[in-house]
N, C-alpha and C positions, 0 to 999 in steps of 0.2 A: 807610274800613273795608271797603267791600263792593271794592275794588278789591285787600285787604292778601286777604280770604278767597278772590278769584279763584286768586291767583297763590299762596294755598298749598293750593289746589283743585290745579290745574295742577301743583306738586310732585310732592302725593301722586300724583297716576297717575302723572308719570315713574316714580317711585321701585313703585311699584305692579306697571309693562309692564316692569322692568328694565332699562332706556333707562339710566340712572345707567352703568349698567355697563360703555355703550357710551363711556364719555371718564373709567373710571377709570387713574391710573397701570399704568405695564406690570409686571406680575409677570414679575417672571425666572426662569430655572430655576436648578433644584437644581445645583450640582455637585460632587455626591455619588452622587445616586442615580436617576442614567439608564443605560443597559442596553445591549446592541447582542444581541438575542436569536436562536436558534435552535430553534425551535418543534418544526421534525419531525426537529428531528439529525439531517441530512442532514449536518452541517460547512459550510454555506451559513448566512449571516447573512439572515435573513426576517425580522424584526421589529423595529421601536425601541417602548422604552419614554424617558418623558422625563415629568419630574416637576417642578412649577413651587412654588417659595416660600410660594405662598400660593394659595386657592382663585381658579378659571379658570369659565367657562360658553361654553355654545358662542356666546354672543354676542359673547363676548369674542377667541374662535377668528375668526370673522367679520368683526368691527371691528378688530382689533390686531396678528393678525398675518397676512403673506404667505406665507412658504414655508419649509420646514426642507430646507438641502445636508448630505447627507450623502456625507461622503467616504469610498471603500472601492477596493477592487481587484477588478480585471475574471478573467475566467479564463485572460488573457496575462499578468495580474502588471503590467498599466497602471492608473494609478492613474485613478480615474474621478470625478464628481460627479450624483451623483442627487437632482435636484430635486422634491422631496415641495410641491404644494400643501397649501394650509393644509384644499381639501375632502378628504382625505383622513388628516387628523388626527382622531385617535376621541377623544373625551374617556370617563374613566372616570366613570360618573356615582356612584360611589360614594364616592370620597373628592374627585371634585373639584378634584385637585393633578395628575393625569396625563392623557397622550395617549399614544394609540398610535399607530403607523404600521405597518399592512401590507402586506410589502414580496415578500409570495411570489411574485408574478408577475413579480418583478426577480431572483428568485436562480438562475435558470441564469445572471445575467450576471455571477455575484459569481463570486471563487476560494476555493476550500473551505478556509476558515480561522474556526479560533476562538481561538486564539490572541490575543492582544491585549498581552499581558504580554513571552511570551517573547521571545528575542534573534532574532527574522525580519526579514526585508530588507520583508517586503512590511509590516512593523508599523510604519515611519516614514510609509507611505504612506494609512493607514488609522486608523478610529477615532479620529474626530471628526467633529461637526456644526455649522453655522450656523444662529440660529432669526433669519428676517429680521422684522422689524415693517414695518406697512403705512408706517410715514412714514420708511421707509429707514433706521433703526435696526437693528443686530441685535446678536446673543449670540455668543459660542463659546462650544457646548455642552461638557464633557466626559464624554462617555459609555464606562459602564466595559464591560470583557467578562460576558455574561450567560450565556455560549453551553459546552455542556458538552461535553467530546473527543467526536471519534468519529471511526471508521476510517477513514486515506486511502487504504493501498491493503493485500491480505495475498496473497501468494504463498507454494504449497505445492510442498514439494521434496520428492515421497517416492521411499524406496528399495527395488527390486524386492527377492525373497528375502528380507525381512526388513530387519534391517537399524534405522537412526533416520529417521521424518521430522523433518522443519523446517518450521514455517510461520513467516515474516516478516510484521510486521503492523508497521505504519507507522502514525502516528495522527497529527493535523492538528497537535498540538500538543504539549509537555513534559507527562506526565501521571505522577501518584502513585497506586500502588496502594493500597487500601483493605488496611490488616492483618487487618483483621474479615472478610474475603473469601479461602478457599481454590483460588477458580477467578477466576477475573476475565472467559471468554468463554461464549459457549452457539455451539452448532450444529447447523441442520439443515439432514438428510440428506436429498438427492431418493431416497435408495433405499426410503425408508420413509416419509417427511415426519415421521419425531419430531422431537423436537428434543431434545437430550443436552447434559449438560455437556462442556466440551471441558478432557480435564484432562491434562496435560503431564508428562512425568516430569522434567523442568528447566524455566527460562527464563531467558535472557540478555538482559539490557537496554542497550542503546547509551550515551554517555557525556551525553548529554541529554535521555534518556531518551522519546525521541519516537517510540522504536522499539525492539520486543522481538524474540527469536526462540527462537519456543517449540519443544523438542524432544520427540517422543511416541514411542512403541516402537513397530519397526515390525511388529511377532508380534501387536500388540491382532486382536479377534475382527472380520471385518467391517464389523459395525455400529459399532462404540468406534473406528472408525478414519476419521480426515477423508478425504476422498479429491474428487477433480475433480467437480464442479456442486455441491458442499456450499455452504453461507451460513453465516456468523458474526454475532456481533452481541456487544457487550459487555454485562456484568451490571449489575443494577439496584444503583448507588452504590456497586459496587465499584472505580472507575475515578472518578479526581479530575484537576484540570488545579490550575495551580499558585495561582488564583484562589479555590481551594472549589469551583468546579460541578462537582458531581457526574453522573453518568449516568442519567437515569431511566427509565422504564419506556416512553418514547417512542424507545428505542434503534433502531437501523433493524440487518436484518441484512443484509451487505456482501459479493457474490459472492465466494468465492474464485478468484484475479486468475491463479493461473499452478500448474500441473502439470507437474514436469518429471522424470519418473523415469531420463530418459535422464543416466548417470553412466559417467564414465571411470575406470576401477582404474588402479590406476598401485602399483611398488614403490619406495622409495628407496634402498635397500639390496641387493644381491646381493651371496654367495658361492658361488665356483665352486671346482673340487678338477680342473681342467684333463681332468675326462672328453668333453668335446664333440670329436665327430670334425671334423676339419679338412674332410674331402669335404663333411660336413652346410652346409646353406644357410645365411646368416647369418641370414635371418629366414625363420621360419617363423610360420603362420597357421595354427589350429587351430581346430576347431568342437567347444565343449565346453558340458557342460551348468548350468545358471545357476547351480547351487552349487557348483562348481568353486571352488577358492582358488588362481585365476592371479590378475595375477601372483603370486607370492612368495618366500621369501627367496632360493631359489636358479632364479628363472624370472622374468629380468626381461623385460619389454616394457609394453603397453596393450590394454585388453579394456575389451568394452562389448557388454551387453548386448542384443540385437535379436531379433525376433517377443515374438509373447506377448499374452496379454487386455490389462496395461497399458499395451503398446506400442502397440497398435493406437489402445487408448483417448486415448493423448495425443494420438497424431499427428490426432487426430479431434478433440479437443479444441483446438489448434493451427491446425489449419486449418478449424476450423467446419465440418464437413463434416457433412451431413444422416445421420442415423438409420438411414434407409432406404439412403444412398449404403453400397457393397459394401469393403469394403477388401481390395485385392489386392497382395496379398505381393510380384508381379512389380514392382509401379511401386517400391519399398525400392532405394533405394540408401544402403551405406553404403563412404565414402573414407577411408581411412588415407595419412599423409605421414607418414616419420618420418626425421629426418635426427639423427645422432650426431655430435660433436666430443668430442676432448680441453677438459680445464679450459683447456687455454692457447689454445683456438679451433680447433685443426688438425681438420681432416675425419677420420672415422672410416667410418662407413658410412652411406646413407641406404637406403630402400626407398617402394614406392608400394603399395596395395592396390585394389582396387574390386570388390566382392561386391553382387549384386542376391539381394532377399529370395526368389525363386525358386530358390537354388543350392540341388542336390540333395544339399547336404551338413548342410543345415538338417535334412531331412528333416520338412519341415511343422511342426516345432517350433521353442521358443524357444531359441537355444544364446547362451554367453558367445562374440562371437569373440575370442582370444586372440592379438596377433600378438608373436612372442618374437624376442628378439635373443638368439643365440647366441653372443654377448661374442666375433666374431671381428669383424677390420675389414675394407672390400671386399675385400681381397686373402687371405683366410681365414687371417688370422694372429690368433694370439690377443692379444686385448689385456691388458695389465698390471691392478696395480690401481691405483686411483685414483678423483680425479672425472671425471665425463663427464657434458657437458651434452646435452641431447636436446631437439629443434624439436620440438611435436607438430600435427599440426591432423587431426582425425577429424570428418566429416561426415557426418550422416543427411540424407536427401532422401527425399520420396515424390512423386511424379509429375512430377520435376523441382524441386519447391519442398523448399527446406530447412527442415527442423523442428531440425534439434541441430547446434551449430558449436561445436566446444571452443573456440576462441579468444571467444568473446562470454561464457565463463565465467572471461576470465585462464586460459585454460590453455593455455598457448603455449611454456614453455620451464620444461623440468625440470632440475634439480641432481640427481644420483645419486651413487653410488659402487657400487664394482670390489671384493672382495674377492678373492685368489685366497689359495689355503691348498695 
């Protein structure tokens, strides 16, 4: 008798210090509802959630299991394994069925992806876990996407004199707009630090949707107008990925990535009425002023806009150049190359140009240069109508470094036509 009351003396405190708990069977996880999360929307996975069957204690953390792999992608797009010990699993002590794992000090090594779902190269490589048990057992976890869009990259194209900007916004993933939502971005301005809605007079969306390109008027007032050192950020649940996550109010706003007001006018079309003097030069270059309508229908050639507060502004923008640094109009160069053929490849005319922002035909302002083909061919004959293909490459440089290359836009070879009447 006093030997049967020892031993269920002895029980009761196991069961008492929760020692039991230490050699119960292994609870497995959930798989359903484990997570792979994004905490500061950054597009960086920082956080697992992972959810187990049945209630866990941290005793159970301690004695049963060793380590959770987590498999994901580096920011080469190499597929990696991140060995999570078991001390750095948090149990939630509220429900008792979850752990966390935080993973922020690992996400500059992650690649900005929330995506889990979509058709991506990097989503065979990524999203899944292994949860090991101390006696060499383990799980595959299947953990789902937790993690809500957000901006990969947005580059802004605006046009001097008016005109339509563009911004390009690229997001980490396939995203649905909310209908219940008339703007879907916010932005603010270093000119003021407000912050405004960012509202578009169209948007075009890509064929998977992972990428918009919003277009805004270029006449808005100042302030209503994005412009270079502005920040974006998306609206609060206006913006869904194809999973339900929504946007929240932890949205980060995402510098804007590119200012490129430098644009080539170009016409496709000319008619001519055979008034061009044969003695005139085949090309000529003009210094006009920026609301000029070169080229057009009867003034073919290429023009591009140079000096000016914009101009200045990009090329400074472009090459990071300090605040205080001077910007001088002498270091501007800008190259013209234009070479002419018939549709059936034969030579027609070409020309060279080279103008430094100092030429005293600027006169310290900002002009359109204009360089025009005079529809004759080297040997100042006029040409017929038809097509005529045209090589173009026009070059901005400041201090020797290039800021604008038409060819790094595809602008490299035009299709026109000749009318003569």
């Amino acid at each position: 008798m006093v030997r049967s009351l020892h031993i269920l003396t002895i029980a009761m405190f196991l069961l008492a210090t929760g020692v039991w708990a230490f050699v119960q069977d292994p609870v497995p996880p959930s798989s359903q509802q484990n997570y792979f999360l994004d905490e500061d929307e950054d597009g960086r996975m920082d956080h697992l959630q992972i959810r187990f069957l049945g209630v866990i204690t941290e005793e159970y953390i301690n004695e049963k299991i060793d380590s959770l792999v987590v498999n994901w992608v580096d920011t080469l797009g190499h597929a990696i394994r991140v060995i999570i010990p078991k001390e750095k699993l948090v149990l939630d002590t509220v429900s008792n069925r979850k752990i966390f794992i935080d993973l922020s000090d690992k996400q500059n090594m992650f690649q900005q992806m929330t995506g889990l779902t979509s058709p991506d190269f990097f989503t065979y490589l990524s999203g899944s876990c292994e949860l090991y048990l101390s006696d060499g057992t383990y799980y595959r976890v299947n953990v789902k996407d937790g993690m809500a869009p957000t901006i990969r990259s947005c580059q802004l194209k605006a046009r001097r004199a008016g005109g339509t900007d563009t911004l390009k916004v690229s997001f980490s993933e396939k995203v649905k707009p909310a209908h219940s939502c008339d703007v879907y971005m916010e932005f603010w301005s270093f000119k003021d630090s407000v912050v405004r809605e960012l509202v578009p007079t169209s948007i075009e969306w890509n064929v998977f949707n992972n990428e918009a390109m919003l277009m805004f008027d270029g006449n808005a007032s100042s302030n209503d107008r994005l412009s270079v050192r502005d920040s974006v950020r998306l609206l609060y649940a206006c913006i869904k990925d194809s999973s339900d996550n929504a946007v929240t109010k932890k949205s980060k706003f995402h510098a804007v990535e590119g200012f490129f007001p430098f644009e080539l006018f170009r016409q496709n079309l000319v008619t001519t009425s055979d008034q061009e003097r044969l003695d005139d030069s085949v090309f000529q270059l003009s210094f006009e002023p920026l609301d000029a309508k070169v080229p057009n229908d009867s003034a073919w050639g290429v023009a591009v806009d140079v000096l000016g507060s914009d101009f200045e502004t990009s090329i400074r923008e472009i090459l990071r150049m300090r605040s205080q640094d001077d910007f001088d109009a002498s270091k501007v160069t800008v190259l013209f190359n234009l070479r002419i053929y018939t549709n059936l490849g034969s030579f027609v005319a070409n020309t060279k140009y080279k103008i430094k922002g100092n030429d005293k035909r600027f006169k310290k302002s900002a002009k359109r240069l204009f360089l025009r083909w005079n529809m004759m061919d080297a040997h100042h004959r006029r040409v017929g109508s038809g097509a005529y293909l045209a090589n173009i490459a026009v070059i901005i440089k400041y201090d020797g470094k290039t800021v604008y290359y038409s060819e790094d836009e595809g602008i490299t070879t035009q299709v026109f036509g000749v009318l003569r009447r």
